[in-house]
C-alpha positions as CSV (number, residue, x, y, z in Angstrom):
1,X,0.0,0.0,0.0
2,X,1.3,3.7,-0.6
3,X,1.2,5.5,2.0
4,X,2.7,9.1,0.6
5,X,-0.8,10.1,-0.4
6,X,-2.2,9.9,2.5
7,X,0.9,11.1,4.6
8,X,0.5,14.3,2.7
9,X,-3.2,14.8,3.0
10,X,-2.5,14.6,6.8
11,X,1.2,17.2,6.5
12,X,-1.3,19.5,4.7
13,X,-4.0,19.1,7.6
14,X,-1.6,19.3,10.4
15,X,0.3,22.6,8.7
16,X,-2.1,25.4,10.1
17,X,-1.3,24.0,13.7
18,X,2.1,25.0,13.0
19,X,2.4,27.9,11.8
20,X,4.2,30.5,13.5
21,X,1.4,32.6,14.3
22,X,-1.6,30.2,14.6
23,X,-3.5,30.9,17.8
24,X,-2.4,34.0,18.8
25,X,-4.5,36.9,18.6
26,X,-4.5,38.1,14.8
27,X,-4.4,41.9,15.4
28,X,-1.0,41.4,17.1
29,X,-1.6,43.4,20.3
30,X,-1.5,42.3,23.9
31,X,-2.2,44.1,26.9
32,X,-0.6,42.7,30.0
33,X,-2.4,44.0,32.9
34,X,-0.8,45.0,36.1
35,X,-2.7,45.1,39.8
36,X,0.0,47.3,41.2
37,X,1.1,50.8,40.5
38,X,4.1,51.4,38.2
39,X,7.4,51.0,40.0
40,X,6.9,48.2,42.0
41,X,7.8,44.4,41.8
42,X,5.1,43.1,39.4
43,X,4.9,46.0,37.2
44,X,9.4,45.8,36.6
45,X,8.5,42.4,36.1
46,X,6.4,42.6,33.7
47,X,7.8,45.4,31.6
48,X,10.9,42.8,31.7
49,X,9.2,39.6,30.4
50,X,6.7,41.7,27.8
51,X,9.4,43.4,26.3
52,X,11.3,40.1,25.6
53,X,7.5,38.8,24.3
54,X,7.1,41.7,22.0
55,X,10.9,41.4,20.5
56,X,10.3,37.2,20.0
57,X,6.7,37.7,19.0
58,X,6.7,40.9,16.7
59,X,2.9,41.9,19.0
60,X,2.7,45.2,20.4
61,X,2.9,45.0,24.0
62,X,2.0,47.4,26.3
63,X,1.5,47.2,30.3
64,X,-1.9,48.7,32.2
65,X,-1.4,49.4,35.1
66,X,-4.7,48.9,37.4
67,X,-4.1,49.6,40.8
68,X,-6.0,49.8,44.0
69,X,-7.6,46.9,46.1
70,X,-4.7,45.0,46.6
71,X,-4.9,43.9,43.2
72,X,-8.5,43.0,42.8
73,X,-9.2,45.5,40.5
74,X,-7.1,44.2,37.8
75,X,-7.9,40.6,38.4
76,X,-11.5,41.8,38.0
77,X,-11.1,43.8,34.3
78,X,-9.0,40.4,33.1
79,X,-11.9,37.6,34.5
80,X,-14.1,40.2,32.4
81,X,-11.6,41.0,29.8
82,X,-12.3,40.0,25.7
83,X,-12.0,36.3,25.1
84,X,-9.9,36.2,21.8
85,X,-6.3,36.6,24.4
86,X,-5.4,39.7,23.5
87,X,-5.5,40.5,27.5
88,X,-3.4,38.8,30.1
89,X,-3.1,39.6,33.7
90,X,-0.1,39.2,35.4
91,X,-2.0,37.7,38.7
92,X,-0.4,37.9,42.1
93,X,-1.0,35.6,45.1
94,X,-3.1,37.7,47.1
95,X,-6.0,37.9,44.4
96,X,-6.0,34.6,43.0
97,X,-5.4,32.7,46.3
98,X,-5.9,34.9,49.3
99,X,-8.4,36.9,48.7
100,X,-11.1,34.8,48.5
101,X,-11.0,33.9,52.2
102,X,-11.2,37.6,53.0
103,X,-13.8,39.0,51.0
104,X,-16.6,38.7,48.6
105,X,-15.6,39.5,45.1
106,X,-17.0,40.3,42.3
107,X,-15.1,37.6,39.9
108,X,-14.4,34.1,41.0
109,X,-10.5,33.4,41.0
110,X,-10.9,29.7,40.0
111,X,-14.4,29.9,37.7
112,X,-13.6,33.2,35.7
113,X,-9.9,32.9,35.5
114,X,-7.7,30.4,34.2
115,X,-3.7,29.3,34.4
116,X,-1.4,30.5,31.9
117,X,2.3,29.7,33.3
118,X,3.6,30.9,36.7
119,X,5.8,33.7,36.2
120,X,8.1,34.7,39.4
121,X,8.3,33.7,42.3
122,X,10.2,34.8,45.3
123,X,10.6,36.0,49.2
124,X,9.3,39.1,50.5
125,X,12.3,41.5,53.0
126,X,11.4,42.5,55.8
127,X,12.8,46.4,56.2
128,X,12.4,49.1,58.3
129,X,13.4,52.7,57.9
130,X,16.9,53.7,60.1
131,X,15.3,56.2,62.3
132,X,13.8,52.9,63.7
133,X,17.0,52.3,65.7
134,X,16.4,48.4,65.0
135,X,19.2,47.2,63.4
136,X,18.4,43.3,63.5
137,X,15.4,40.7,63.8
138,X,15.4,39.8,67.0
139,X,15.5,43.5,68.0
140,X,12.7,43.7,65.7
141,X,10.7,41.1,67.8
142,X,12.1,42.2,71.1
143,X,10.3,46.1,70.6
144,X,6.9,44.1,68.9
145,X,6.7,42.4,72.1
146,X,7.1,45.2,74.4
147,X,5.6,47.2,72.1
148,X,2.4,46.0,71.5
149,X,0.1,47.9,68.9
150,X,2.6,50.7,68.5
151,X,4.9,49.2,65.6
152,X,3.0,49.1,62.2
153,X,4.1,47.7,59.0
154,X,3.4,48.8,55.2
155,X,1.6,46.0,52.5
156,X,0.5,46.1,48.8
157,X,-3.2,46.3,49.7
158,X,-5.5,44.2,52.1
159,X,-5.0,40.6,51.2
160,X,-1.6,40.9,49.1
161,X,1.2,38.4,50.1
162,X,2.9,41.6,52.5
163,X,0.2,42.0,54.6
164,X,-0.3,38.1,55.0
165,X,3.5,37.8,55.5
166,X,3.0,39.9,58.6
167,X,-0.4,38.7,59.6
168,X,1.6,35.4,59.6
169,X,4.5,36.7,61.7
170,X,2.2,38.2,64.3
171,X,0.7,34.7,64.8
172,X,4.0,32.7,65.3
173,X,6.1,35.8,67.2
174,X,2.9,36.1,69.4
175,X,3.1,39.8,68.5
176,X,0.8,42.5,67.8
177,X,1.8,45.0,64.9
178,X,-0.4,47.3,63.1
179,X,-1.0,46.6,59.2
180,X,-1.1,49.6,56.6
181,X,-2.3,49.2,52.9
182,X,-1.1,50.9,50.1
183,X,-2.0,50.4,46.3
184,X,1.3,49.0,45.4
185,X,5.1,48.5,46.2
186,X,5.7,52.3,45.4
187,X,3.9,54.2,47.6
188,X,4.2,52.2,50.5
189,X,8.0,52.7,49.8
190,X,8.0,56.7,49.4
191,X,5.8,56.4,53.1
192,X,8.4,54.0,54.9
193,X,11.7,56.0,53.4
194,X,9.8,59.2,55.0
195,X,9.6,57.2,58.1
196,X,5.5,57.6,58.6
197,X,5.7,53.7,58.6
198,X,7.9,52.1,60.6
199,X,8.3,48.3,58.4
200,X,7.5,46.7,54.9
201,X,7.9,43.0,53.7
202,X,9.1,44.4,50.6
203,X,10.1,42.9,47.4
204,X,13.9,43.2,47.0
205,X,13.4,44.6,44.0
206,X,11.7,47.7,45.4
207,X,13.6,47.9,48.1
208,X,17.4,46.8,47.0
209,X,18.9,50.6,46.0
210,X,17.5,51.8,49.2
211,X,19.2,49.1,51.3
212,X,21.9,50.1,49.3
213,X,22.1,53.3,49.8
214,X,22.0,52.5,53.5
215,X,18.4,54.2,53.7
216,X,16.7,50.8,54.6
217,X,18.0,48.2,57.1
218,X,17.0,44.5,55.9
219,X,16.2,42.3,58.9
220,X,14.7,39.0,57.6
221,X,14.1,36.8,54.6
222,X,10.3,35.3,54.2
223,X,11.4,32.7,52.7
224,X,12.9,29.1,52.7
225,X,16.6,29.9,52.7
226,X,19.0,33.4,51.6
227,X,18.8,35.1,48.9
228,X,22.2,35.9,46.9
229,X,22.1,39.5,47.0
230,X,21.9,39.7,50.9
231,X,24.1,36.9,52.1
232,X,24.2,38.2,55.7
233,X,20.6,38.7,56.1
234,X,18.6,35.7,57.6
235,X,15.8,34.4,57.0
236,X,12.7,34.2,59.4
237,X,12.7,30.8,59.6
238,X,16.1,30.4,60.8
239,X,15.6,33.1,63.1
240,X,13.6,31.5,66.0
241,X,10.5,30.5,63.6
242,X,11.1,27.2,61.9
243,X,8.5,26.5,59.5
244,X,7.9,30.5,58.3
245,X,7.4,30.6,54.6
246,X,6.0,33.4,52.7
247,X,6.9,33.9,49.7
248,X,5.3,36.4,47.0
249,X,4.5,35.3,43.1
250,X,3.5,36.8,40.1
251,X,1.8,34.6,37.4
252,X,0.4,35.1,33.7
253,X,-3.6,33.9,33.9
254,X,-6.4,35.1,31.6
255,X,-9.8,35.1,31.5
256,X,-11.6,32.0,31.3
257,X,-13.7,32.4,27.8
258,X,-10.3,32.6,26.1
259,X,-10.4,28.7,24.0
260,X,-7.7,26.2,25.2
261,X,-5.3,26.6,22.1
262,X,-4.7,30.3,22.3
263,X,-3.7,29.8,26.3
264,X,-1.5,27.1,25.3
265,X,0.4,29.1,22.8
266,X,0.4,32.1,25.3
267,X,2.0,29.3,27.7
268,X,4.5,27.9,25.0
269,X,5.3,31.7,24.6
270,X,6.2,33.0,27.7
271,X,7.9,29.9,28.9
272,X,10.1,30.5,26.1
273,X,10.6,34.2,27.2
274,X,11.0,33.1,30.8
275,X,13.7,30.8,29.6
276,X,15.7,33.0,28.0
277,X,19.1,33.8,28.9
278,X,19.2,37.4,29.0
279,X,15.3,37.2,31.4
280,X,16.9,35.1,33.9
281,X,19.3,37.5,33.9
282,X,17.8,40.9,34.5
283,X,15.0,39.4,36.8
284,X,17.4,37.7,38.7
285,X,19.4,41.5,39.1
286,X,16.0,42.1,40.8
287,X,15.6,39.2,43.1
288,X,12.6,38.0,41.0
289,X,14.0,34.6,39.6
290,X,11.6,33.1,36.8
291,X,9.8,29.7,37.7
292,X,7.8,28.9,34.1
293,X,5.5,26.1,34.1
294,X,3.0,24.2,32.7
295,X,-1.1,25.4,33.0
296,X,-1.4,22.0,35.2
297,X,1.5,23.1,37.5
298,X,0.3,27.1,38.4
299,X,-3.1,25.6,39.1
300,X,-2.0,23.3,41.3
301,X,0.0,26.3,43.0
302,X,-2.6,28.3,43.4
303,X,-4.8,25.1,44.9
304,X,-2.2,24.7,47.5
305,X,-1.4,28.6,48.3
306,X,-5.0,28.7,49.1
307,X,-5.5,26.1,51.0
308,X,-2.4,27.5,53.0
309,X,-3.4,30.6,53.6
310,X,-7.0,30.0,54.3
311,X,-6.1,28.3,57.6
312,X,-3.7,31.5,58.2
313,X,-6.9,33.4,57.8
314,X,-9.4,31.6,60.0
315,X,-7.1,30.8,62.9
316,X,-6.2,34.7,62.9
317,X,-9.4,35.1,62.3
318,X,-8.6,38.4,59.8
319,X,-11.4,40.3,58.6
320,X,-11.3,43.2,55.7
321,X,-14.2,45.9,55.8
């Protein structure tokens, strides 16, 4: 039997699935939605990977950033956004797995949004400004404790991976620190550099020219061991509190009316990005080392994030108005 005729009948099927540009959006333009203000963590981040997207791709990539609500705002255009992928959000932990145990929203995280690849994923620093006079953890601890109520802390917004990294610390330190929310990484920066908050469980890549220029003292590490750019600095965990972990992530979802195909082409895409030499690189610079993935794996992340910090939630039994 000859089978070239029908070999090539099925090459000639097969060929649209390959081509270059099948399943991507055929205007060639993405917007890759931010839930933070410009400046901070997520938004470097993604300004980083998109522009590496838009040079590999040939789309026109631009970043909007929607800020306020400790991200919900965002994560609420993108469940809402068009269904033909020409809008991904660049989801952080609090929205997709934290929130929910803290609030009624207007989107459901799991229905009305769906994996694309995890993007970074990294600890949190906990800094406080130098007219603190705290110049290490345990001192840290030492005034929360005799201190009670008087020592506040900055966050991202109600429910971001900040605030619960300190809601967590309260609960193992047996402590009791005030939390402050701002729309994003920036603002709650200019507040603690002006010293009208005393702490932040920053990202290091807000807070790294500032620790630098000896403006911010870094006491602690959320999470599971040191990071390479502060050597010296412990993490939590080693510093009386075994088992801490807290670590903060930023991951590529989209709304869930956008068809299987296109998400797994935005997936094949940005892994590739997130591979690339020169993106491990530069994120790395910022302490924000990639962790691409399959759809399977970030939704399996997020499954277990929540699950996690749900019990955090109802044994400190943390409300938001």
């Amino acid at each position: 039997m000859n089978r070239r005729p029908l070999l090539a009948a099925l090459a000639i099927a097969l060929m649209p699935l390959c081509s270059p540009a099948q399943d991507l959006p055929a205007k060639k333009n993405l917007t890759i939605v931010v839930g933070f203000a410009a400046g901070g963590a997520a938004d470097t981040a993604a300004r980083i990977i998109g522009k590496k997207l838009a040079d590999n791709t040939g789309f026109t990539v631009v970043i909007d950033n929607k800020a306020g609500a400790g991200g919900n705002i965002a994560h609420q255009f993108a469940a809402t956004g068009p269904a033909d992928g020409s809008v991904l959000l660049f989801g952080s932990v609090g929205p997709l797995a934290i929130a929910p145990h803290l609030m009624k929203l207007p989107y459901d995280p799991v229905k009305d949004l769906t994996p694309v690849t995890m993007g970074v994923n990294f600890p949190n620093v906990l800094v406080v400004h130098t007219g603190l006079k705290i110049r290490t953890f345990a001192e840290y601890i030492d005034f929360a404790r005799k201190n009670p109520g008087k020592l506040d802390y900055a966050s991202t917004g109600a429910g971001s991976a900040s605030h619960l990294a300190g809601e967590l610390m309260d609960d193992m330190a047996k402590i009791d620190t005030v939390h402050i929310p701002y729309k994003g990484g920036a603002p709650a920066l200019q507040d603690l550099l002006g010293g009208r908050v005393a702490a932040y469980y920053s990202t290091l890549s807000t807070a790294q020219q500032h620790i630098d220029a000896g403006k911010l003292i870094p006491l602690a590490v959320t999470g599971a061991k040191r990071i390479p750019q502060l050597p010296n600095v412990p993490t939590i965990a080693e510093s009386g509190f075994p088992g801490y972990l807290a670590t903060n992530w930023y991951a590529f979802v989209a709304s869930a009316k956008v068809p299987k195909p296109i998400l797994d082409r935005w997936n094949t895409e940005l892994v590739k990005v997130l591979k690339s030499p020169d993106v491990v690189a530069e994120l790395n610079q910022h302490g924000m080392p990639p962790a691409p993935g399959t759809r399977e794996e970030l939704a399996q992340e997020i499954a277990r994030e929540s699950a996690m910090w749900g019990r955090v939630i109802r044994d400190r039994k943390i409300k938001i108005d």
